[in-house]
C-alpha positions, 0 to 999 in steps of 0.5 A: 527504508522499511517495508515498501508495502506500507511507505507513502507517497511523500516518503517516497519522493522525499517530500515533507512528512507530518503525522498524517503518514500514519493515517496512511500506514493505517489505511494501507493495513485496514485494507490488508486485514479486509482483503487478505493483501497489501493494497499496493502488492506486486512482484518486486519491491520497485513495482510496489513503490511504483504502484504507491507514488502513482496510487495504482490499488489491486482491488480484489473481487467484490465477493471473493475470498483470498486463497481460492 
């Protein structure tokens, strides 16, 4: 399957996939390199793919820095 933190929607639900899952993919790790954490990050990997198929982001605080 692969990281959960990366899969998209369609992968998940098994729809048809094309080459657009790879502008997902590098969306998912634009915002990991901005904010320091996977955009869909929880506790366990099926709370992730919950949080992929119904597009539910973690958004950090406009100003904060990851670690502190």
């Amino acid at each position: 399957m692969g990281t959960v933190d990366y899969i998209a929607p369609e992968v998940i639900e098994g729809r048809n996939i094309s080459f657009m899952l790879d502008f997902w993919s590098l969306g998912v790790i634009g915002y990991e390199f901005l904010t320091g954490i996977p955009p869909f990050n929880d506790t366990s990997p099926e709370q992730v793919l919950h949080n992929v198929v119904n597009k539910e982001i973690i958004w950090p605080e406009t100003g904060s820095i990851v670690g502190e």
